[in-house]
C-alpha positions as CSV (number, residue, x, y, z in Angstrom):
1,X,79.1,77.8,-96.5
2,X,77.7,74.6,-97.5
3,X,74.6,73.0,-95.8
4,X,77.2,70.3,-93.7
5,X,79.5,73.2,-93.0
6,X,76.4,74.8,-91.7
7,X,75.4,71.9,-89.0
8,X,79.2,71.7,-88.2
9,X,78.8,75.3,-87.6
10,X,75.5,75.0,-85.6
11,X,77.2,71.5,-83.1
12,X,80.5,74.4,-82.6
13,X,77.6,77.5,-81.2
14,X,75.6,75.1,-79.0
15,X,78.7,73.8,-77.4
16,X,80.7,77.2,-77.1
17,X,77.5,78.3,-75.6
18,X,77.5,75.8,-73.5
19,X,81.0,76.6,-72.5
20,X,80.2,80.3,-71.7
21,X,82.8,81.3,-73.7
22,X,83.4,85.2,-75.1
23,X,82.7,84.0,-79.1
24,X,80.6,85.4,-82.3
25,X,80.3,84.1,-85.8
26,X,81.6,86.5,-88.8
27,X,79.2,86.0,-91.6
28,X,81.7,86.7,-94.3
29,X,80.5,84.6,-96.9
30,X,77.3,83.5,-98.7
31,X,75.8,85.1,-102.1
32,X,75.4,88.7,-103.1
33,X,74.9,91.1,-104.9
34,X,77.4,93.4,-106.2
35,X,76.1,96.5,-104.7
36,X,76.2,94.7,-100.6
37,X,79.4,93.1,-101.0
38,X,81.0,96.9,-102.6
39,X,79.4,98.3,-99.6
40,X,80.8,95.5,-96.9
41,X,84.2,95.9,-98.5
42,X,84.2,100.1,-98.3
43,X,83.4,98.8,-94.7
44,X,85.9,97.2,-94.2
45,X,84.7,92.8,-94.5
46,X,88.0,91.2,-95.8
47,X,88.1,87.9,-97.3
48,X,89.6,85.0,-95.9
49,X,88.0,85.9,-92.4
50,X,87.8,82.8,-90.2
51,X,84.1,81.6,-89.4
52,X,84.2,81.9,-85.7
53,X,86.3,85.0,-83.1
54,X,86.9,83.8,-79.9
55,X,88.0,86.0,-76.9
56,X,89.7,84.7,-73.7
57,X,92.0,85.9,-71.0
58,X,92.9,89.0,-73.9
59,X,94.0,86.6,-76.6
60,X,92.5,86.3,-79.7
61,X,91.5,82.8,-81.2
62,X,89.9,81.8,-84.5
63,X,88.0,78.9,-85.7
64,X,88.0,78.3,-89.5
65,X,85.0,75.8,-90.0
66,X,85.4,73.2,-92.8
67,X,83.1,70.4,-94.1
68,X,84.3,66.8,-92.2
69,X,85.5,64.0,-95.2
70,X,82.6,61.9,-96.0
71,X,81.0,60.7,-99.1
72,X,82.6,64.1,-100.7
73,X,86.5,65.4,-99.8
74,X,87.2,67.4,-96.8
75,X,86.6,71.2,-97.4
76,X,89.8,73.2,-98.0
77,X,91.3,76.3,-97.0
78,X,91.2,79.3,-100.2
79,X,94.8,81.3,-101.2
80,X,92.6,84.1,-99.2
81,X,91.8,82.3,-96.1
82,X,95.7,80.8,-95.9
83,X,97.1,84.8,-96.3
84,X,94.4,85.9,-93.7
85,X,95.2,82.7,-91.2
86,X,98.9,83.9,-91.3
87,X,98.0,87.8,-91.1
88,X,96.3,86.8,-87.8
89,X,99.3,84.4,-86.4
90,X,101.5,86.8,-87.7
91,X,100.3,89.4,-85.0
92,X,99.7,86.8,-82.1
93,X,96.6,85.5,-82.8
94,X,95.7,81.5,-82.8
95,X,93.9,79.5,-85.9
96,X,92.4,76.3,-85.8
97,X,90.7,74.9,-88.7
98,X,88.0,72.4,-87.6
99,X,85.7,69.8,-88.9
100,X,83.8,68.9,-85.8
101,X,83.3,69.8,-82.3
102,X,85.9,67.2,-81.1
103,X,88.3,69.1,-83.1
104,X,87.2,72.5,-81.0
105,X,87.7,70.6,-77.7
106,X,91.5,69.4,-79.0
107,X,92.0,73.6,-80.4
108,X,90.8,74.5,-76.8
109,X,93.0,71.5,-75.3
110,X,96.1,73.2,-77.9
111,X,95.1,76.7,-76.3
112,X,95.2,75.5,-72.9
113,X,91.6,77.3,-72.8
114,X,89.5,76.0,-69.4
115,X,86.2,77.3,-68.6
C-alpha cells in the first residue's frame, strides 16, 4: 500500500470508528520475506483480499482501498484482487472499491447500511 493509499486508509478507520460500525483491516500486503509470507500462506492469507471486512446485520461487506486520481492515475484492481472480489460476491458478499471516505458513505448509502 502506497503512502496515499495509506492516509485514504487512515480518513476510512477514523470515520468507521466514528460510525461504530463491526470493521477490521486485513493487512495482506506490504514487503516480506520469503519465509513469513510461506508461513501466512500455509495459514491460510490469500491474495487479492480486500483491505477493509465489514460486519452488519450478518452480511458481509468489503472495502477495497485504492489511491484517488491526482498528479499520478487512480490505483487499479490486480487479476488477484478482481478473482477474489467475485469469489466473495459470488457467495453473497458485497465489494466496494473506494478512493475516499465520500465513496464509503455512497458504498454504505448502496448497502442501505444506517448506524
Amino acid at each position: 500500500m502506497n503512502q496515499i493509499e495509506h492516509e485514504v486508509q487512515k480518513s476510512i478507520k477514523e470515520y468507521l470508528d466514528a460510525r461504530g460500525f463491526c470493521w477490521w483491516a486485513v493487512p495482506n500486503g506490504g514487503q516480506r520475506n520469503v519465509k513469513v509470507a510461506s508461513k501466512l500462506q500455509a495459514e491460510g492469507v490469500k491474495k487479492g483480499v480486500p483491505d477493509i471486512t465489514l460486519i452488519h446485520e450478518g452480511m458481509f461487506y468489503a472495502l477495497e482501498v485504492k489511491k484517488p486520481k491526482g498528479a499520478t492515475p487512480k490505483g487499479y484492481l490486480s487479476k488477484a484482487q478482481k478473482a477474489m472480489i467475485k469469489k466473495i460476491e459470488t457467495n453473497g458478499g458485497q465489494v466496494k472499491v473506494v478512493y475516499s471516505v465520500a465513496d464509503v458513505i455512497e458504498a454504505l448509502i448502496d448497502w442501505e447500511i444506517r448506524t
